[in-house]
Each structure stands twice: as structure tokens, then as C-alpha cells.
C-alpha positions as CSV (number, residue, x, y, z in Angstrom):
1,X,105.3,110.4,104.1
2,X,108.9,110.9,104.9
3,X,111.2,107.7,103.5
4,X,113.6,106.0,105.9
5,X,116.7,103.8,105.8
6,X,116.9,101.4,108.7
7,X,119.8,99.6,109.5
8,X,119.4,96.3,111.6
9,X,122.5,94.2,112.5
10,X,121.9,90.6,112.3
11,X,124.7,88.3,112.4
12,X,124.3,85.8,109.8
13,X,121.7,87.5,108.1
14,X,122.7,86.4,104.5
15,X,122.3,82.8,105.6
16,X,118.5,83.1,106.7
17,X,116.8,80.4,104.7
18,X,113.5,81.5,102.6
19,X,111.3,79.9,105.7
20,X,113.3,82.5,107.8
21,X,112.8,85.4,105.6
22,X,109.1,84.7,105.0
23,X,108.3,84.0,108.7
24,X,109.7,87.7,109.4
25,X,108.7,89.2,106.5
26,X,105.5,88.0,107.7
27,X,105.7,89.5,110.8
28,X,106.4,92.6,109.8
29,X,103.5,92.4,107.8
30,X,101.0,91.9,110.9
31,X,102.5,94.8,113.0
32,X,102.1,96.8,110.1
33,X,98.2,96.0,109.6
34,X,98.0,97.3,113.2
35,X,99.5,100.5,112.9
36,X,96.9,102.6,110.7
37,X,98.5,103.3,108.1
38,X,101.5,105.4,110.2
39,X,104.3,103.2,108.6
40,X,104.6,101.0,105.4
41,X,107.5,98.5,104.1
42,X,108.9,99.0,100.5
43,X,111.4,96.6,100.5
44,X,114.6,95.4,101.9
45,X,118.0,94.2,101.5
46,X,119.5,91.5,103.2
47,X,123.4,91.5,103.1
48,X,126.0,88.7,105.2
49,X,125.4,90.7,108.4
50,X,122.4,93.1,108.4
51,X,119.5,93.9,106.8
52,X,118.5,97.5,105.6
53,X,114.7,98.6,105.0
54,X,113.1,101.1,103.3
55,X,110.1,102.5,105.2
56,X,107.4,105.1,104.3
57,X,106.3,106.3,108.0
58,X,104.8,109.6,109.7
59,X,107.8,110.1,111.8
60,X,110.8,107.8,112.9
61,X,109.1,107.3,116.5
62,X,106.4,105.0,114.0
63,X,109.6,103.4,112.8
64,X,110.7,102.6,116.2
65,X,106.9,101.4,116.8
66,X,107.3,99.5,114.5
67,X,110.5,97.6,115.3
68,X,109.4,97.2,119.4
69,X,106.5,95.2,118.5
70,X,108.2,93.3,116.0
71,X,111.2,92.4,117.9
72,X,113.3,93.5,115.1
73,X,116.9,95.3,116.4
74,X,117.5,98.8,114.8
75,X,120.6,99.7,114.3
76,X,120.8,103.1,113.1
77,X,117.3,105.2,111.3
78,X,118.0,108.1,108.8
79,X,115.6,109.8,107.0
80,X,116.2,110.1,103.0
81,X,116.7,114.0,101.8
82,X,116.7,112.8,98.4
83,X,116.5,109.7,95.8
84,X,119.0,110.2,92.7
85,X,119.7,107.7,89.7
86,X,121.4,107.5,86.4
87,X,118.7,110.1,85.4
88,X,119.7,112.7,87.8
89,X,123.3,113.6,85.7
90,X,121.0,114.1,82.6
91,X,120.0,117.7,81.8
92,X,116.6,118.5,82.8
């Protein structure tokens, strides 16, 4: 499945207690279960103001899916063309 960066503004965001991040975290989790398999969460990262995901999904309209039933804003989606890391300056 394509990988996906999606960008949710959330004022304040880095000042979500652990409760805050659990209870959506958890949430996530339940639309997820209901979805088939179309969309899966790797992780995230939560910065002052926003928090950006990493998704595994069929297509971004599962993303979106996603999100709606949620409640979660979406910013901006892009899908990843590629993953590089130290490794990648190395000669193959």
C-alpha cells in the first residue's frame, strides 16, 4: 500500500497530556478496526502546533475516511515517492 504524510494543525498540540494522546490515539485505533484493512497507522509525531502521521492506505480518499470519522482536521496529505537514510549516500 501507498505511504502517506498527513499533516493536521492543532494548536497546542505539544501540550496534549499522555490522557490526551492515548484517548486519540485510541480513537484512531477504533476507526481503523472498521475500515478492513484499507488504511493502517505507523506512527506519528506530535510537534508545538500539529501533528504529522504516517499512514499505509489504499488510496488518500481512505485517508480522508479515515480522518471524517475520526474527527481528526487534515491539513495537507502527500503521498511518499520515496524513503532515504544515512544508507542511501552509501554505494550500493
Amino acid at each position: 500500500m501507498p505511504r502517506y504524510l498527513i499533516e493536521r494543525e492543532i494548536p497546542g498540540a505539544g501540550r496534549m497530556t499522555a490522557d490526551e494522546l492515548q484517548a486519540i490515539s485510541a480513537k484512531s485505533n477504533q476507526v481503523l478496526a472498521g475500515m478492513a484493512g484499507r488504511a493502517q497507522w505507523v506512527h506519528s509525531y506530535v510537534t508545538a502546533d500539529a501533528i504529522t502521521c504516517v499512514y499505509l492506505a489504499e488510496n488518500e480518499d481512505a485517508v480522508r475516511e479515515h480522518a471524517d470519522c475520526g474527527g481528526f482536521p487534515v491539513t495537507g496529505i502527500r503521498e511518499v515517492a520515496a524513503v532515504i537514510d544515512p544508507a542511501t549516500g552509501e554505494p550500493a
